[in-house]
Backbone as a ProteinNet text record, in pm:
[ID]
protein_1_A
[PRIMARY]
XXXXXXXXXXXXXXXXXXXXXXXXXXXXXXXXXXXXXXXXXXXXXXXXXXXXXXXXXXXXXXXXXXXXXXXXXXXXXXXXXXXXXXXXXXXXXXXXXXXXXXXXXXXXXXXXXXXXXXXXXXXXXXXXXXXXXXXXXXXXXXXXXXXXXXXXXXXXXXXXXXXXXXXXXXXXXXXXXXXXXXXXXXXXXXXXXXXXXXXXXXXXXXXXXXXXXXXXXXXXXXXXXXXXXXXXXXXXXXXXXXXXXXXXXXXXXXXXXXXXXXXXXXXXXXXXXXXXXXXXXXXXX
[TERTIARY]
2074.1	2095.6	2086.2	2209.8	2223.5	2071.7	2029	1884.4	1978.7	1874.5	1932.4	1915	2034.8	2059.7	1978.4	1859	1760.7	1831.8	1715.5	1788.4	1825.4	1885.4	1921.5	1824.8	1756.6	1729.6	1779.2	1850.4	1887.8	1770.6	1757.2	1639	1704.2	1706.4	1786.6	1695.6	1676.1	1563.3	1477.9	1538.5	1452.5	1394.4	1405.6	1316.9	1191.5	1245.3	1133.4	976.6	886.4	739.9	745.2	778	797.2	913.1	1021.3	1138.6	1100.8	1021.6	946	825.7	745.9	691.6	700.1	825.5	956	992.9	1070.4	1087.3	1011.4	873.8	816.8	757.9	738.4	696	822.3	910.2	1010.4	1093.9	1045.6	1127.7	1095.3	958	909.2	914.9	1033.9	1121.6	1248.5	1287.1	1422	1477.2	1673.1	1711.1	1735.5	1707.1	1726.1	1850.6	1909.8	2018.4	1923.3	1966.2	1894.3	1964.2	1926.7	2038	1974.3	1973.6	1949	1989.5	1993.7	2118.9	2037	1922.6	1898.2	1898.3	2020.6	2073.5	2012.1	1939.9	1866.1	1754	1659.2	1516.9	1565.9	1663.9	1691.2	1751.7	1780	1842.2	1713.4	1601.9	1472.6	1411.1	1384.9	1295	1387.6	1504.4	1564.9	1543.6	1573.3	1520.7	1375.9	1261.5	1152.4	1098.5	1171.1	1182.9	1229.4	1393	1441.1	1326.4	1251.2	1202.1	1076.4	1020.9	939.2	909.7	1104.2	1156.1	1189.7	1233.2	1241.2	1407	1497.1	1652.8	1659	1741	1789.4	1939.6	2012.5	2111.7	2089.2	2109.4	2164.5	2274.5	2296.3	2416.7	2352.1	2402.8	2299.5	2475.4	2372.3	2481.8	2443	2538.6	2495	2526.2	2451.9	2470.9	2647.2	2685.6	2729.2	2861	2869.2	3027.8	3053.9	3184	3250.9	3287.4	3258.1	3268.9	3143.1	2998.9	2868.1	2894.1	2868.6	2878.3	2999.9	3096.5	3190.8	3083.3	3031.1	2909.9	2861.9	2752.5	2648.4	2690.6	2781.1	2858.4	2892.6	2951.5	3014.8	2923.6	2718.5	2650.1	2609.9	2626.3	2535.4	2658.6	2767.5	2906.9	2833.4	2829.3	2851.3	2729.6	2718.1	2674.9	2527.6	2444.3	2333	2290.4	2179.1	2152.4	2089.9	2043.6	1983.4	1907	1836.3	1753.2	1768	1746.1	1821.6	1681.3	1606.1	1488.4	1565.3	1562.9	1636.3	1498	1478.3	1350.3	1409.9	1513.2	1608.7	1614	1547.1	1535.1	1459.1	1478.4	1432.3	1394.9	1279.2	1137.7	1208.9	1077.1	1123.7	1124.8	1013.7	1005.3	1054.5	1173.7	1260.2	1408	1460.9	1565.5	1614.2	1736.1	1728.4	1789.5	1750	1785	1939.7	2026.8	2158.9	2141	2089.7	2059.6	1973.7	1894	1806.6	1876.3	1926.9	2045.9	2120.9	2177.8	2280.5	2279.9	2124.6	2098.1	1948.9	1869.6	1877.2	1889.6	1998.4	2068.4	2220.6	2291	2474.9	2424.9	2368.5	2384.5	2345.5	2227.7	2186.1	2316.6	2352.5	2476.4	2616.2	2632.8	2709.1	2670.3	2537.9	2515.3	2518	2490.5	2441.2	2650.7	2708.5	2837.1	2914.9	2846.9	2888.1	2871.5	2749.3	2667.5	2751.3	2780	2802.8	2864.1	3020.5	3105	3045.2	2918.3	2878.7	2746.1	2714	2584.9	2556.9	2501.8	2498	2337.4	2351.8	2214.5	2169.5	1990.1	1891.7	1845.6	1953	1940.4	1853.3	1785.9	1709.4	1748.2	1745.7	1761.8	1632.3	1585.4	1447.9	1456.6	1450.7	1513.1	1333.8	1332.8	1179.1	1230.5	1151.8	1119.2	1081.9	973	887.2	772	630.3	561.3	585.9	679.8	725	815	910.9	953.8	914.2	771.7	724.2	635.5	663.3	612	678.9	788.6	886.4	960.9	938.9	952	1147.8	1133.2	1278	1381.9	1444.3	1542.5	1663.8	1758.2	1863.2	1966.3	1939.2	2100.2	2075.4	1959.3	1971.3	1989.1	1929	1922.1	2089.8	2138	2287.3	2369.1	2318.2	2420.3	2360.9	2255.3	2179.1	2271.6	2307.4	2336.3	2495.3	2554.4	2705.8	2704.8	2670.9	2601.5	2731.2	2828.2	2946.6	3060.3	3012.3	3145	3170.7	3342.2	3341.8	3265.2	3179	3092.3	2982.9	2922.5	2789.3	2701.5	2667.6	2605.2	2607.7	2720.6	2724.4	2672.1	2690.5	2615.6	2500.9	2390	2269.4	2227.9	2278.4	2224.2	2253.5	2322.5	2282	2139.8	2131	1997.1	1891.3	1907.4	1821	1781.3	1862.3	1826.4	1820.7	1836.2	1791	1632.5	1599.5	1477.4	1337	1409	1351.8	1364.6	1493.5	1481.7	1367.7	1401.8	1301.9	1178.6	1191.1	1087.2	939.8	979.1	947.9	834.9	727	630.6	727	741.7	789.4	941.5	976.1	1105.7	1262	1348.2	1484.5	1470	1383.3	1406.2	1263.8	1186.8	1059.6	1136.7	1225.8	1294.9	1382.2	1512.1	1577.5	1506.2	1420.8	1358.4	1302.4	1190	1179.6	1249.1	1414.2	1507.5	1548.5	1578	1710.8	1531	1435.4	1370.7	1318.3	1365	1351.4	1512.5	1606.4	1700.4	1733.6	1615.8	1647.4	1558.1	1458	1401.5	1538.9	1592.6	1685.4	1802.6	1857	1936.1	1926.2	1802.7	1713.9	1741.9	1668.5	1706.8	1835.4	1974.8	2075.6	2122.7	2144.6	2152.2	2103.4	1954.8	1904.3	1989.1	2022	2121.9	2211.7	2296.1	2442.1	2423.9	2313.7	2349.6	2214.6	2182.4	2054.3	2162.3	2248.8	2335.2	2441.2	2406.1	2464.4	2378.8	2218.2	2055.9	2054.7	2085.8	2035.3	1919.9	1799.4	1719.1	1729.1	1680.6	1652.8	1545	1445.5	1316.1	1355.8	1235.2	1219.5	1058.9	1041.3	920.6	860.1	766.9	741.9	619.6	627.5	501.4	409	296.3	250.2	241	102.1	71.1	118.9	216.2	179.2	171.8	92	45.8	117.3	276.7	332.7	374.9	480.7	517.6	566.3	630	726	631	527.8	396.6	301.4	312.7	220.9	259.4	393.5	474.4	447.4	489.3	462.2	298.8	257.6	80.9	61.8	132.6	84.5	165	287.6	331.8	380.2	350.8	344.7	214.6	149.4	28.9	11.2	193.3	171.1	137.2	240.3	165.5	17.7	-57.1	-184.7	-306.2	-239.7	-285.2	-305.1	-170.3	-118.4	-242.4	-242.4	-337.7	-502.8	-543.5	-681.7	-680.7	-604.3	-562.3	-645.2	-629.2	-594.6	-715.5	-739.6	-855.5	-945	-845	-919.2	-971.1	-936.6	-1030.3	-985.8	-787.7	-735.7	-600.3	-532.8	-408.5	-329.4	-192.3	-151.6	-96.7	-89.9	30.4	102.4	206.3	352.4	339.6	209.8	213.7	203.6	123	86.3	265.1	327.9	454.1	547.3	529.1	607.3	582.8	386.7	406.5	384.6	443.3	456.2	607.8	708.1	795.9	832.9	734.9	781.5	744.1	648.2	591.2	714.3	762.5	902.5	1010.1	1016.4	1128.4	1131.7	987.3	973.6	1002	965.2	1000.2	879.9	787.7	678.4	665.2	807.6	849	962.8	1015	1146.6	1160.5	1060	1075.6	1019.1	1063.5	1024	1175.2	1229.9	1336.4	1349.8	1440.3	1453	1346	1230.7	1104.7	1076.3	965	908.7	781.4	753.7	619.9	541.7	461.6	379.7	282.5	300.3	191.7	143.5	-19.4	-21.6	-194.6	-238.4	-371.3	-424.7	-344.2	-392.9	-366.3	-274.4	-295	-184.2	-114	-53.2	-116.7	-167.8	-232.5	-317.4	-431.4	-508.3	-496	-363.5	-281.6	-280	-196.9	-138	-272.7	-418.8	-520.5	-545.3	-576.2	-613.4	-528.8	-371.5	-336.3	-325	-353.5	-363.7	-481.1	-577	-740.4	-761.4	-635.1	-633.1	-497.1	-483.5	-304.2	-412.7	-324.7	-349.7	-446.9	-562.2	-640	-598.2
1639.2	1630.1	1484.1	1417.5	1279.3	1248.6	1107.7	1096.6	1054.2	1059.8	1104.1	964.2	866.5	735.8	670.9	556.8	514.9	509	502.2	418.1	233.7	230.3	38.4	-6.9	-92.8	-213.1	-329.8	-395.5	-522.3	-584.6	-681.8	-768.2	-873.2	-959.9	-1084.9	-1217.2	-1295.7	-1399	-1371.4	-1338.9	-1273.8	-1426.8	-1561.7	-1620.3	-1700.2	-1616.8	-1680.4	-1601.2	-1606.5	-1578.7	-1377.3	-1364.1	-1251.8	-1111.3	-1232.5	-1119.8	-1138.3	-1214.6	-1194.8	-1066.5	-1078.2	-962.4	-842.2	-825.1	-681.7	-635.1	-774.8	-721.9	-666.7	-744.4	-663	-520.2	-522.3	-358.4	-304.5	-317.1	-186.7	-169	-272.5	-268.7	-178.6	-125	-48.5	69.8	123.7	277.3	240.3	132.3	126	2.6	21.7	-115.5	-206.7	-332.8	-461.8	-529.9	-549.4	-641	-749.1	-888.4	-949.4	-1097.9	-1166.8	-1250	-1362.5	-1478.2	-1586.6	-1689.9	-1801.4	-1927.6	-2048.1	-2036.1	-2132.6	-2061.8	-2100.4	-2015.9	-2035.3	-2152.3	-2219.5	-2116.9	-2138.1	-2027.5	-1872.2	-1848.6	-1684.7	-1648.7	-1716.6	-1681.4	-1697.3	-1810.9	-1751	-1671.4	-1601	-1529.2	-1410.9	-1369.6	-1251.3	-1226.7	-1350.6	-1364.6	-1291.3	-1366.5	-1342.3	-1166.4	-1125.1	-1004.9	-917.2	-911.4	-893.9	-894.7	-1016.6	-1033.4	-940.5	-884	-787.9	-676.2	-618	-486.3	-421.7	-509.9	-476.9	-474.7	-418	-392.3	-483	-586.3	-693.4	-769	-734.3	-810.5	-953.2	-1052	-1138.6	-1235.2	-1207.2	-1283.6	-1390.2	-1518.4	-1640.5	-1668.4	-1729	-1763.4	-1758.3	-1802.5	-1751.8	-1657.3	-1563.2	-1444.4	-1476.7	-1582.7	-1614	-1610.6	-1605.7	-1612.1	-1478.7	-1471.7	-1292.5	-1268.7	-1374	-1364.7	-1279.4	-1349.2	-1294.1	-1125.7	-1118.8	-981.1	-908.7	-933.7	-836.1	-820.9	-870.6	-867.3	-781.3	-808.7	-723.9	-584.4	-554.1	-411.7	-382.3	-409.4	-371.7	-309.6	-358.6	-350.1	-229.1	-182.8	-101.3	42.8	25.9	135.8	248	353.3	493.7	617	693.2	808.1	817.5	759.9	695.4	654.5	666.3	590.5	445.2	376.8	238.2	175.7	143	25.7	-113	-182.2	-307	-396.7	-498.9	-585.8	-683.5	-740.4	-903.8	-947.4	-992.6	-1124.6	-1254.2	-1304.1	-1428.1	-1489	-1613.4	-1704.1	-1798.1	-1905.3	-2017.3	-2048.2	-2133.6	-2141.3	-2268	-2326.7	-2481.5	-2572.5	-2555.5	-2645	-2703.3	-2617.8	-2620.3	-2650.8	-2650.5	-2637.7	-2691.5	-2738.1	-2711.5	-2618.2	-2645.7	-2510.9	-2469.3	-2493.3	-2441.8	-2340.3	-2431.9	-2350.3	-2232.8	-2247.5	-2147.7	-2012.5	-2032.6	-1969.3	-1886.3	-1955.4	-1936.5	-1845.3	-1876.7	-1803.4	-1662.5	-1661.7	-1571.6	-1457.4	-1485.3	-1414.7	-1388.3	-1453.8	-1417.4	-1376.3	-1475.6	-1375.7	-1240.3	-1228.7	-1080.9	-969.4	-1044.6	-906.8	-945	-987.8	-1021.7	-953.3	-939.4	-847.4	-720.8	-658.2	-588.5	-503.8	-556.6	-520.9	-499.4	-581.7	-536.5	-441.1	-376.6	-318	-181.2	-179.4	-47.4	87	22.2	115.6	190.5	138.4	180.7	279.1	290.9	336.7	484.5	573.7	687.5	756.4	885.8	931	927.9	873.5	868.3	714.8	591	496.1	405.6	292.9	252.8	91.3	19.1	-76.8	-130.7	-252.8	-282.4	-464.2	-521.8	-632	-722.1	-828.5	-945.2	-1005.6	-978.7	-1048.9	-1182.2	-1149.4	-1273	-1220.1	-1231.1	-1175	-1292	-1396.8	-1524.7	-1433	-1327.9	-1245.1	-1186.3	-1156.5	-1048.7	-1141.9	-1309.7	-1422	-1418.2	-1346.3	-1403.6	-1273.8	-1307.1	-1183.2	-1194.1	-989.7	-1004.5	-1090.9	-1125.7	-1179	-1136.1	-1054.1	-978.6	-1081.3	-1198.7	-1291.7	-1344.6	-1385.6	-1440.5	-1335.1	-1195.9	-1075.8	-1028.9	-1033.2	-1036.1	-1189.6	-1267.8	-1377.1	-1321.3	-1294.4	-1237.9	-1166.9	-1075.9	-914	-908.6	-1021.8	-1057.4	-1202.2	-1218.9	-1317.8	-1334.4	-1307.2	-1352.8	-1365.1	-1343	-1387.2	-1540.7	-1564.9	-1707.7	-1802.1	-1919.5	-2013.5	-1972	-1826	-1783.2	-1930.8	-2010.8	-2132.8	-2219.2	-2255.8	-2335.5	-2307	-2163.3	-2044.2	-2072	-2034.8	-2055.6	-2177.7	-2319.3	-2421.3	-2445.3	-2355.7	-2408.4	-2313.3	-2164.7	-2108.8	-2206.3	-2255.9	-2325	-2456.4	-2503.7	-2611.5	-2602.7	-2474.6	-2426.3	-2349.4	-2371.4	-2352.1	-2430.4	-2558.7	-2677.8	-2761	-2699.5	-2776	-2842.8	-2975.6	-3042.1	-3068.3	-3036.3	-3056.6	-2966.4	-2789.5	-2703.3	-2662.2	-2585.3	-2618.6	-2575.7	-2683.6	-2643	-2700.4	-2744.3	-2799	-2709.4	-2775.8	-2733.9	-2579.7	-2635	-2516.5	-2452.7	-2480.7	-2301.7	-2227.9	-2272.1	-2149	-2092	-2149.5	-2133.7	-2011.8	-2015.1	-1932.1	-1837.7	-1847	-1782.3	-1635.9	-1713.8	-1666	-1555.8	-1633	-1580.2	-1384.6	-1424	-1300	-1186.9	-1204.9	-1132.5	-1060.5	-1149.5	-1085.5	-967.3	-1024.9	-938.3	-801.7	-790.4	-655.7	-559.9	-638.6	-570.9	-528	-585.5	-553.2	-422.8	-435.5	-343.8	-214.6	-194.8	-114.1	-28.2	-136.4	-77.3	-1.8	-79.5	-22.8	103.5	118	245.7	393.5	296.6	415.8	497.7	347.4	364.6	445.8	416.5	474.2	587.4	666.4	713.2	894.3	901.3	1009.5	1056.8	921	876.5	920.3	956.3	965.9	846.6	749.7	607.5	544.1	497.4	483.8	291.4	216.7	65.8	87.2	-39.5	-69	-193.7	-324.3	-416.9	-414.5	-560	-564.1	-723.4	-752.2	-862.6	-885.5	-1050.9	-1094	-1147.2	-1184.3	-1284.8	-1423.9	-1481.5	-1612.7	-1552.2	-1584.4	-1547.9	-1622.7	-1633.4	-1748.1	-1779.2	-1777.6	-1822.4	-1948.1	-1992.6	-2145.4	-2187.2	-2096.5	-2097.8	-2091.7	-2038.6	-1987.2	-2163.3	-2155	-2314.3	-2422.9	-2437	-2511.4	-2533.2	-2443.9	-2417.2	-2450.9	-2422.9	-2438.3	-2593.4	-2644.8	-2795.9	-2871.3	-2844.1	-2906	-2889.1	-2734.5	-2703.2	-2631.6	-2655.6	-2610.4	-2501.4	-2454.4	-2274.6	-2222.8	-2238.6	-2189.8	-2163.5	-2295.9	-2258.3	-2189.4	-2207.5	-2133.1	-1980.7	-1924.6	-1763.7	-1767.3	-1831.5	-1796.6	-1787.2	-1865	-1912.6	-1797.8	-1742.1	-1605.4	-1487.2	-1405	-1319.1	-1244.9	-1156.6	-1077.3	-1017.7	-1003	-971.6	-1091.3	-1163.1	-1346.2	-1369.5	-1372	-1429.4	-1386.9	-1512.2	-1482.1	-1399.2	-1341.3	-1256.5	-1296.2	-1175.2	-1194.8	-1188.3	-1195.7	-1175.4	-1011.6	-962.9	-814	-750.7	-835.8	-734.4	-696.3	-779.7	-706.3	-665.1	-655.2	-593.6	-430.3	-406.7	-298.3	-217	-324.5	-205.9	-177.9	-289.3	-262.8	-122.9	-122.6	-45.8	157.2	137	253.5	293.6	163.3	188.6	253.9	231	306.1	413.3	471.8	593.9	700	813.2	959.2	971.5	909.4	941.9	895.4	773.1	697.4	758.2	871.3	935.3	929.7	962.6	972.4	829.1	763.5	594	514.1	451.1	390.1	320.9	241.1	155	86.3	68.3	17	-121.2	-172.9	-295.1	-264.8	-335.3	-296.6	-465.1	-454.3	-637.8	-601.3	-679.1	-689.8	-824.4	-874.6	-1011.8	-1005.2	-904.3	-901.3	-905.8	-862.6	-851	-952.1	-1071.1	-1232.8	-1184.5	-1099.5	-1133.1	-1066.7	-971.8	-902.9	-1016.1	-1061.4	-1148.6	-1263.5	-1335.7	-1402.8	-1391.6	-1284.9	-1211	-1202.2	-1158.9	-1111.1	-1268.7	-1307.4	-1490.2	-1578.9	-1527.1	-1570.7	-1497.2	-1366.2	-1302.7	-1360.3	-1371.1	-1379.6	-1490.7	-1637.2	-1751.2	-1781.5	-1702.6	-1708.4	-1709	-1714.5	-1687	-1537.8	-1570.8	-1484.7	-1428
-3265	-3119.8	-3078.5	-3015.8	-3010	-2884.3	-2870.7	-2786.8	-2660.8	-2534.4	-2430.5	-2379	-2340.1	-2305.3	-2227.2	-2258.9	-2146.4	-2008.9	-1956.7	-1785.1	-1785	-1732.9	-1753.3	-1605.5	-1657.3	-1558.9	-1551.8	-1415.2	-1395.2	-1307.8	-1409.7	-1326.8	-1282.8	-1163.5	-1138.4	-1198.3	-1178.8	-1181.7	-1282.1	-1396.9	-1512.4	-1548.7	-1544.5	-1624.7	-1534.3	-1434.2	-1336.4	-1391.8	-1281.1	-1327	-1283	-1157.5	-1138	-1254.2	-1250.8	-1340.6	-1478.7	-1524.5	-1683.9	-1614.7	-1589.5	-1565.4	-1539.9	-1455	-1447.3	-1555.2	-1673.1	-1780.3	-1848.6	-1873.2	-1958.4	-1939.2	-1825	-1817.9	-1780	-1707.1	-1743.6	-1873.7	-1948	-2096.7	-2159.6	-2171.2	-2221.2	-2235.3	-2151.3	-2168.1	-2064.5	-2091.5	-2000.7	-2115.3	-2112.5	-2154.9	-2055.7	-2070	-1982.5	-1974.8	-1870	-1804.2	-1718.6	-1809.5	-1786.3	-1727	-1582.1	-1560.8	-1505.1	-1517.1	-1442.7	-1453.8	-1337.7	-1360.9	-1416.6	-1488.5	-1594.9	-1712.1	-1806	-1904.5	-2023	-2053.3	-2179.7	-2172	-2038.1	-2011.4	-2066.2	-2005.9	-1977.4	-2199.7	-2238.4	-2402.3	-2447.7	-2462.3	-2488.9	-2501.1	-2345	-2286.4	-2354.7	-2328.1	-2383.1	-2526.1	-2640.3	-2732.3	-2758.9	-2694.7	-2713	-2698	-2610.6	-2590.3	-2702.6	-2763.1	-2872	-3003	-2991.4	-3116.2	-3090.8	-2982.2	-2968.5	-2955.8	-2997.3	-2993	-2864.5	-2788.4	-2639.2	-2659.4	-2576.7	-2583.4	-2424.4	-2472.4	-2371.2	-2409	-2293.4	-2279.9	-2142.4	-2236.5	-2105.1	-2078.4	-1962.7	-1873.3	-1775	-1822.4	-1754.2	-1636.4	-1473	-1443.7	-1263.6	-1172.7	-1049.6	-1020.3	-922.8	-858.6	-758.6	-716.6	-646.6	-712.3	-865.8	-903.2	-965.7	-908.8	-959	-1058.3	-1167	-1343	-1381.1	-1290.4	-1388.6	-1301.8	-1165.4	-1095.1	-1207.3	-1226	-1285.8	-1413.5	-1498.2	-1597.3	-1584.8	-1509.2	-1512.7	-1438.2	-1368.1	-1313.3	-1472.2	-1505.3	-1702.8	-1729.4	-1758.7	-1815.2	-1761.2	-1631	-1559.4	-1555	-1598.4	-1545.8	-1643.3	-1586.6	-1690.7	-1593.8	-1663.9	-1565.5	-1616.9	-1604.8	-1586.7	-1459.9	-1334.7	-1269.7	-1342.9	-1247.4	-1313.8	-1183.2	-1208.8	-1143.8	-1103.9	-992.2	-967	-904.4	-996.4	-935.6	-932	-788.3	-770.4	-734.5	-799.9	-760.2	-780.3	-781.6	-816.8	-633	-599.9	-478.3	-522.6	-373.3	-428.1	-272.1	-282.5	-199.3	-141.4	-18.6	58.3	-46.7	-131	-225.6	-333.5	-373.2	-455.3	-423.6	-291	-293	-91.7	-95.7	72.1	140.9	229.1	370.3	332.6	277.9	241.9	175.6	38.7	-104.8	-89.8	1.9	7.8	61.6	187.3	221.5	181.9	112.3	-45.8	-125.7	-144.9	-292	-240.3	-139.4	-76.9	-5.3	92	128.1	96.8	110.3	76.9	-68.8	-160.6	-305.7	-300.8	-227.1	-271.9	-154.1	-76.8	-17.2	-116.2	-180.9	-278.9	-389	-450.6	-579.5	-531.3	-427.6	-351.5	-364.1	-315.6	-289.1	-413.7	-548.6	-683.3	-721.9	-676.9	-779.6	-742.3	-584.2	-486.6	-561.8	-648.2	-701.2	-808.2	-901.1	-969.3	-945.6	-851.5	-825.4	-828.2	-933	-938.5	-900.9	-834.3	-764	-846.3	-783.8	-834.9	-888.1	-846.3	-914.9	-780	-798.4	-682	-696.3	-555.9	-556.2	-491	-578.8	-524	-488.5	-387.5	-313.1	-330.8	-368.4	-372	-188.6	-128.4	14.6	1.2	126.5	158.9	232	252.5	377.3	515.6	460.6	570.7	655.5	623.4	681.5	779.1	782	896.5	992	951.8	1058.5	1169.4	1203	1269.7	1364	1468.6	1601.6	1578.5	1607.1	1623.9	1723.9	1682.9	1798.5	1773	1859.9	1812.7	1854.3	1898.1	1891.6	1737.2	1693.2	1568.4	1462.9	1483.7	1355.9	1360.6	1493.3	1472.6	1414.4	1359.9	1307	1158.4	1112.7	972.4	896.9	1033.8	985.1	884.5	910.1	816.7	767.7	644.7	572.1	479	507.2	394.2	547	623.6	754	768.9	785	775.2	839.7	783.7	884.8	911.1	805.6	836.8	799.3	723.4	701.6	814.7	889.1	1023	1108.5	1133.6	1217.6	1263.4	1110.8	1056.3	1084.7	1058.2	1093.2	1259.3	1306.5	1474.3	1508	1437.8	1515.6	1442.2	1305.3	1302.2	1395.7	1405.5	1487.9	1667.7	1703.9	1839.6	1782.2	1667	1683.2	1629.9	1630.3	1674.9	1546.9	1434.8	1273.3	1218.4	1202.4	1113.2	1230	1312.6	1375.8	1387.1	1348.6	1348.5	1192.8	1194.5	1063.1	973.2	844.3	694.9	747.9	852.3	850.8	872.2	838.4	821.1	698.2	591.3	479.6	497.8	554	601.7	680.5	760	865.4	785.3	703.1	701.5	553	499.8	381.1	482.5	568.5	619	708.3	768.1	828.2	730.2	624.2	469.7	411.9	437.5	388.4	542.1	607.6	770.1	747	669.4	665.2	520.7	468.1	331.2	342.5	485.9	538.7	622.7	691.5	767.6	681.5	599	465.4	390.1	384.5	316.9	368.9	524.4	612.5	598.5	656.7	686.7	502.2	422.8	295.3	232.8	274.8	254.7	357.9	468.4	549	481	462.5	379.7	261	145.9	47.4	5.6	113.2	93.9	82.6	113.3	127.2	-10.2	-73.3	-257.2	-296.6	-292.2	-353.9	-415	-325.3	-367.1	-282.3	-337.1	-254.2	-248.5	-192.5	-137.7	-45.9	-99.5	-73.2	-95.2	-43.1	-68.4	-49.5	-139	-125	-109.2	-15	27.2	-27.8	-112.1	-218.7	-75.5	-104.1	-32.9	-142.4	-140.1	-256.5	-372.3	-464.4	-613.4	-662.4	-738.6	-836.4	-979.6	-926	-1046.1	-1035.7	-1140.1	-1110.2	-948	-908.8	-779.7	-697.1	-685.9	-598.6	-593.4	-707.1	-692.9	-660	-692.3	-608.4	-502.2	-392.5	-257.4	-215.1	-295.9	-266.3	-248.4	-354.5	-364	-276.4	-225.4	-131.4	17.6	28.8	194.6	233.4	324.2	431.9	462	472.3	511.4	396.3	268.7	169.7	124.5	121.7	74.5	232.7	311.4	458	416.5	333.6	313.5	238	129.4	-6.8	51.4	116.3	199.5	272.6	320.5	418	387.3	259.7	198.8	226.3	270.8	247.6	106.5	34.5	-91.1	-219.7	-154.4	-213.4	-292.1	-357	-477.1	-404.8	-508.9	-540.8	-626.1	-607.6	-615	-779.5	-855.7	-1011.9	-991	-1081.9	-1114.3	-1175.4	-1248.2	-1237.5	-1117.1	-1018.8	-894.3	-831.9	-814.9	-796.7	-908.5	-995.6	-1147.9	-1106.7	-1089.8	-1067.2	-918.9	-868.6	-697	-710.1	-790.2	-827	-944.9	-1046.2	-1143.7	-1013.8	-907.9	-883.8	-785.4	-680.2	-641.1	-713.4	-782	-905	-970.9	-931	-1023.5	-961.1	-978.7	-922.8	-826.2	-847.8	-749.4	-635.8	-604.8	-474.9	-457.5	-457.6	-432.6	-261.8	-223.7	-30.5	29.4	-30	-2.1	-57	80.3	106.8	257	274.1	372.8	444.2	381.4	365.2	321.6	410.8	296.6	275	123.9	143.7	126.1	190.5	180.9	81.4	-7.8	-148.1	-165	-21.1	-5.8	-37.3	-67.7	-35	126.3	209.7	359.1	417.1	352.3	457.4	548.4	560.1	651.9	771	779	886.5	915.2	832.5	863.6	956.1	888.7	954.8	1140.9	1120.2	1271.6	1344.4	1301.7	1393.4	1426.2	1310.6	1349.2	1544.4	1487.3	1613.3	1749.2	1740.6	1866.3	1935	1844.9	1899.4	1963.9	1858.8	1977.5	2007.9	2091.6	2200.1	2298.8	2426.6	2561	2596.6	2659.5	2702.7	2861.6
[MASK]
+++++++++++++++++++++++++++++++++++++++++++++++++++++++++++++++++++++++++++++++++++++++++++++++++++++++++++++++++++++++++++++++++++++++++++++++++++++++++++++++++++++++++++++++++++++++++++++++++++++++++++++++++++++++++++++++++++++++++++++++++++++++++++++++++++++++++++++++++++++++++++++

């Protein structure tokens, strides 16, 4: 009796600190589609995997070109659901307010729109946030410029709300808003998606890190204020792993999160509430 075909996981940002940690625990009864645009890191890490009996394919490359998306759709086609962790973004500290943008938001409604034709019930799409996301009060002139992130001049767009909301002048600058902006939009994404494809038995969740203490996490620590503010925040007196979201991710995915969709969930250790009580208590009395 032939064995009954794993489930596939696509992890995005596999050589980052978070999508090595995805891999390794969902490798462990799933095969890996494995993708990220530093291609030297990502043949390693896949390697290293391989050499540990783990089943990994990878496709190095940007989310942004329709060579790797036609890829990884290839990898994922057949009557199988599959699993989709994008933890693939890039922080203030790494990159500017474009790039961030860029790679963000338009990529992920861009993988997001690949993945669509292939998507069979029961398969889940699980989206990496921000808890910088839930800093930031709705505003429906700006959540409507968010809401179509591949419309012509969405970037021009973006840099006028940014700069009607005070750019480089504003904490963390041109690229805290514009990171900030790009994961407020990857909750509402989240949202409408789970609409659309919750009637497929496709579920979408996202999930918002707070501090993690990976390379990308320390980064931010050592060179912006808000960052190590979040971490100093936290109610439970540490910073966060790259497992602590591997497995809110791996519990998202399972059968035991079946009635959990169009959701975020904040996995910060409490800073963001903390956060929020901090400034009610000193606003205006």
């Amino acid at each position: 009796m032939p064995a009954t075909p794993r489930r596939k996981v696509l992890i995005t940002g596999a050589s980052g600190g978070m999508g090595r940690a995805c891999a390794r625990l969902f490798g462990t009864t799933a095969d890996l589609v494995l993708t990220d645009v530093m291609a030297a890191s990502l043949e390693a890490f896949s390697d290293e995997l391989r050499t540990d009996g783990y089943s990994a394919a990878a496709h190095a490359g940007d989310l942004s070109d329709a060579t790797l998306l036609d890829e990884l759709v290839g990898e994922l086609r057949g009557e199988q659901p599959f699993v989709l962790v994008h933890t693939a973004g890039l922080s203030p500290s790494l990159a500017d307010w474009r790039s961030i943008m860029q790679v963000n938001l338009v990529a992920t409604e861009l993988l997001l729109q690949a993945v669509e034709p292939v998507l069979m019930p029961g398969s889940v799409a699980i989206l990496i946030a921000s808890s910088a996301g839930h800093m930031m009060p709705a505003v429906p002139q700006v959540d409507a410029v968010l809401a179509d992130p591949l419309q012509p001049g969405f970037l021009d767009a973006i840099a006028a709300v940014i700069a009607g909301m005070g750019g480089e002048a504003s904490p963390g600058g041109m690229g805290g808003l514009s990171y900030t902006l790009s994961k407020r939009a990857v909750h509402t994404l989240t949202q409408r998606r789970a609409i659309e494809w919750g009637p497929r038995g496709v579920r979408v969740v996202s999930i918002s890190p707070g501090m993690i203490l990976t390379p990308m996490g320390r980064s931010e620590i050592a060179q912006t204020a808000g960052a190590a503010q979040v971490l100093e925040a936290a109610p439970v007196g540490r910073g966060g792993t790259a497992m602590d979201i591997a497995l809110a991710a791996q519990f998202l995915a399972s059968d035991s999160a079946s009635f959990i969709s169009g959701i975020d969930l904040l996995v910060d250790g409490g800073a963001t509430s903390a956060i929020k009580a901090a400034m009610a208590s000193s606003g205006p009395q």
